[in-house]
C-alpha positions, -999 to +999 in steps of 0.1 A: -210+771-109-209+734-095-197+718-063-171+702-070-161+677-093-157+638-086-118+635-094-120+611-125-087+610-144-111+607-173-132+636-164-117+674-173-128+709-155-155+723-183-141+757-200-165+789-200-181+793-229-189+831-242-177+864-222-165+858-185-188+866-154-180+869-121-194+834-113-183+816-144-174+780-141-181+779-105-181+748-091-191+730-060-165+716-040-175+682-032-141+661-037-150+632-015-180+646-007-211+626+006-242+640-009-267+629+014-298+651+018-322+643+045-355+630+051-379+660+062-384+692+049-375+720+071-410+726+087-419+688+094-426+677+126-409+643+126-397+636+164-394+596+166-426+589+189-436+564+166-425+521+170-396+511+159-382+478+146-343+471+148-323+459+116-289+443+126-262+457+105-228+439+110-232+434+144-248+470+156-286+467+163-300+502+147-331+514+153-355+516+122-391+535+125-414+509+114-432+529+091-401+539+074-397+499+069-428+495+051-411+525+021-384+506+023-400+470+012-423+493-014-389+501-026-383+461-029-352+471-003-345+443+024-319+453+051-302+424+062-295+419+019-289+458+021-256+457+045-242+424+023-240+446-010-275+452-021-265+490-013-242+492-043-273+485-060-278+522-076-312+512-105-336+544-106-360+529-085-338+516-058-323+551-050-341+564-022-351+603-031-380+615-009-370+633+024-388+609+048-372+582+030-334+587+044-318+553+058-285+543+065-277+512+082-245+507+095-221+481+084-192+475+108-162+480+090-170+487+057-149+525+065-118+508+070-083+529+064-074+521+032-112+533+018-113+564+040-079+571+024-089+562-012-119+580-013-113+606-040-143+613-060-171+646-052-202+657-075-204+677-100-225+707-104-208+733-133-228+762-148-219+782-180-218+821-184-253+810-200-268+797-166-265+826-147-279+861-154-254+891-156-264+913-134-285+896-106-288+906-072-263+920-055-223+908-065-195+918-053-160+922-076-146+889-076-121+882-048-078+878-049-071+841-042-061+834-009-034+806-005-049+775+015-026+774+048-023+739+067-038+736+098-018+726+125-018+691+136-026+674+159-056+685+143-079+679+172-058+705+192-064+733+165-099+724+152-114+699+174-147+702+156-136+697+124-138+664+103-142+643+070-174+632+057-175+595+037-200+583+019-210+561-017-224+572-048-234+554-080-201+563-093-174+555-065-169+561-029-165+599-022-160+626+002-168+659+020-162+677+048-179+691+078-185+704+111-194+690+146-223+716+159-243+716+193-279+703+197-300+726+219-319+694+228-283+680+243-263+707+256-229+700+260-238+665+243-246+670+209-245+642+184-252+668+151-229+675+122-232+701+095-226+702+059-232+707+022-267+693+009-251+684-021-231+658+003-260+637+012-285+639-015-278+642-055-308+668-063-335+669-083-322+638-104-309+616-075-314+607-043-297+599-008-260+590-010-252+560+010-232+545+041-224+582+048-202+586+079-180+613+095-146+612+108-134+638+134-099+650+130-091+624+101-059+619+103-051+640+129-014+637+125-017+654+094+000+630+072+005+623+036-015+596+012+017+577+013+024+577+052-011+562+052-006+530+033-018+503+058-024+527+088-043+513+115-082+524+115-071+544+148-043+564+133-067+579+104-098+574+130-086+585+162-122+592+176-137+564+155-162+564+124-193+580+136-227+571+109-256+598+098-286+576+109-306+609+103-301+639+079-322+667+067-317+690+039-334+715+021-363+710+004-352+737-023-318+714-027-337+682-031-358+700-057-335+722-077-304+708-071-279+690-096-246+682-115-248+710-138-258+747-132-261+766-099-294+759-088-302+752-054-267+767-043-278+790-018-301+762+000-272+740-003-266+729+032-276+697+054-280+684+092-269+650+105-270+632+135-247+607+139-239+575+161-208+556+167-199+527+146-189+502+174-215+515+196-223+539+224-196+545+250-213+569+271-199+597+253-216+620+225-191+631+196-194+666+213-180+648+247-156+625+230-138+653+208-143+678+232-158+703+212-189+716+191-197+751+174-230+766+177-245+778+148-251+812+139-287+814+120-286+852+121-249+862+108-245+899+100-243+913+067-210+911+048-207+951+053-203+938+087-182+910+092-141+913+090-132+877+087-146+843+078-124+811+081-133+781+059-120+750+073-119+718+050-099+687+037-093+697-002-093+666-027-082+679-061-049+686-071-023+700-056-041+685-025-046+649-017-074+647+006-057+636+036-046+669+052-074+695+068-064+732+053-082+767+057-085+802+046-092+835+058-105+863+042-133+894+041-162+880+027-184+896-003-215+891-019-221+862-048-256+867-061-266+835-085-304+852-093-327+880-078-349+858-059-324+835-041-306+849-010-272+861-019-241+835-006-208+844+009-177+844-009-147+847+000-109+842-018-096+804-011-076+782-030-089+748-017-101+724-039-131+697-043-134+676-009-135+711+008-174+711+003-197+713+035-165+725+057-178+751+082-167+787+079-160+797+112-171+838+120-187+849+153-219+844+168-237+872+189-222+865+215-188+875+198-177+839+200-167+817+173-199+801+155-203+785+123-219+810+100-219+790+065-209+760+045-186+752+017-211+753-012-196+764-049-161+777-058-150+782-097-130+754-117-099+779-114-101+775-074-093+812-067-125+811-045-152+797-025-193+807-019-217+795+010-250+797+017-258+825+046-278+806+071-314+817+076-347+805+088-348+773+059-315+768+075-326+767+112-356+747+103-335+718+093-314+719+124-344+724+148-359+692+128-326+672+136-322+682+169-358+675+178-363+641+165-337+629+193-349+653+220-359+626+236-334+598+234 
């Protein structure tokens, strides 16, 4: 299985090799994705009591902890060169891998329209029949496809909380989506996205993606790559470009995950918190779009749940990328091994760029709540898997949320 692919016109979808297995050729959806894990592990105390020093990135003053300055220089990385093009700088030993050594500086401007709508590119993670054992765990019969239905724009009246994640990879500029969530630190004013791990950081063999940023309701008009050419930054941006100057993911992802195989898949899921490009207003994202899911760390077993709704903006062909889609369907049970928790899956048609959407179910209060993340689908697209959210899960977003308790 493998998130999916960045769309190259050179690159082709890998056949199966061997007999056919429930979970062949799976692949992550990460067209324009942003794989950018985050900088503690899910038990680390890392709430931002310490001095900081500010870095001016075109024109914003951002607020750097000091000692995260001194990795940076012991990475021989300068900020002010860093927001000039020293990011597309991608050698081994400038990409940042270790969890506490996340940064993202924010340079005004650089997520103008025409890049936001030219992003096109998402990691790839495939596995062979040979990469996963035959009869692991607990999987259920492999789902009917379910057609990918449009949501209805405006977006922002039918899925407030939903939105596009940017962000830059050795390779190209790519893309992801995800999920505005409330911070129990900020009630009512939460500043925290959710998404795929495999949108921030590149696994075991990488590190941090860069410039990520999220987009709520990207282009909330709903309309076509074409209709876009030379839209203003407030027709594809309507509630402006809003950077991850903090994300978290799991330790397990950072460790095992990659571009081939389906390692680290059911740990593949990542915390952010963001801040507005052209700086505070007043207003939180929850505040300025008006909405945020909580996030259900205790979902019921897939005996027990009728419906899950993936939400996403699908990259790969038919799609273009530019139009949010979702499906609905009964989930089952996609085990990858028999130590790993078993994932969600459920029938969907979307394509790469769906990766890290939410799938909206309920929460025990009966409400909607985000229960999992776009993760894995196969190279057919009849399907998608996400990770159910546990304790590893909750320990990121704790992490998040407490390092801006205070602030």
């Amino acid at each position: 299985m493998r998130p999916i692919r960045p769309l190259f016109a050179a690159r082709r979808a890998r056949g199966v090799r061997g007999r056919t297995s429930p979970v062949a050729a799976a692949v992550a959806l990460g067209a324009v994705l942003a794989l950018t894990a985050t900088a503690c592990g899910p038990n680390e105390d890392d709430a931002s009591d310490k001095p900081t020093a500010s870095a001016t990135a075109g024109g914003d003053t951002i607020k750097i902890p000091d000692e995260l300055k001194d990795r940076l220089k012991e990475h021989g990385i300068d900020l002010d060169k860093w927001k000039h093009g020293e990011w597309k700088n991608w050698d081994k030993d400038k990409w940042l891998r270790e969890a506490q050594d996340y940064v993202n500086p924010i340079i005004d401007g650089l997520w103008d329209s025409d890049r936001m709508r030219d992003a096109d590119k998402n990691p790839d993670n495939e596995v062979d029949d040979s990469d996963l054992s035959g009869d692991q765990g607990v999987t259920d019969p492999t789902p009917n496809p379910v057609e990918a239905a449009a949501v209805a724009s405006p977006y922002h009246g039918s899925a407030p909380y939903a939105g596009k994640l940017f962000f830059d990879g050795p390779e190209g500029s790519m893309v992801c989506s995800a999920t505005v969530v409330t911070d129990p630190a900020h009630p009512g004013k939460s500043n925290m996205i959710w998404t795929a791990g495999h949108c921030v950081h590149a696994g075991k063999n990488g590190g941090w993606y860069r410039n990520i940023a999220f987009v709520p309701s990207y282009n909330d008009s709903g309309k076509s790559a074409d209709e876009l050419q030379g839209a203003p930054k407030e027709e594809v941006a309507p509630y402006g470009v809003w950077w991850g100057d903090w994300a978290q993911t799991s330790d397990q992802w950072i460790e095992q995950g990659g571009p081939t195989g389906g390692a680290g898949a059911p740990y593949d899921f990542a915390s952010i918190h963001v801040t507005p490009e052209k700086g505070s207003s007043g207003k939180s994202l929850e505040e300025t779009v008006g909405s945020a899911l909580p996030v259900n760390f205790n979902a019921p077993a897939v005996p027990k749940i009728s419906q899950l709704t993936a939400k996403g903006y699908p990259a790969a062909p038919p799609f273009d990328g530019q139009k949010l889609f979702q499906c609905a369907d009964k989930p089952g049970r996609l085990s990858l091994n028999t130590t790993d928790p078993t994932m969600y899956r459920i029938g969907c048609t979307m394509t790469g760029g769906s990766s890290g959407g939410g799938w909206v179910g309920q929460g025990s209060d009966g409400k909607p709540a985000l229960v999992s993340n776009t993760s894995i689908g196969p190279v057919t697209a009849g399907w998608l898997a996400g990770p159910r959210l546990g304790k590893e899960a909750k320990g990121i977003y704790d992490a998040v949320s407490k390092k801006f308790a205070g602030q």
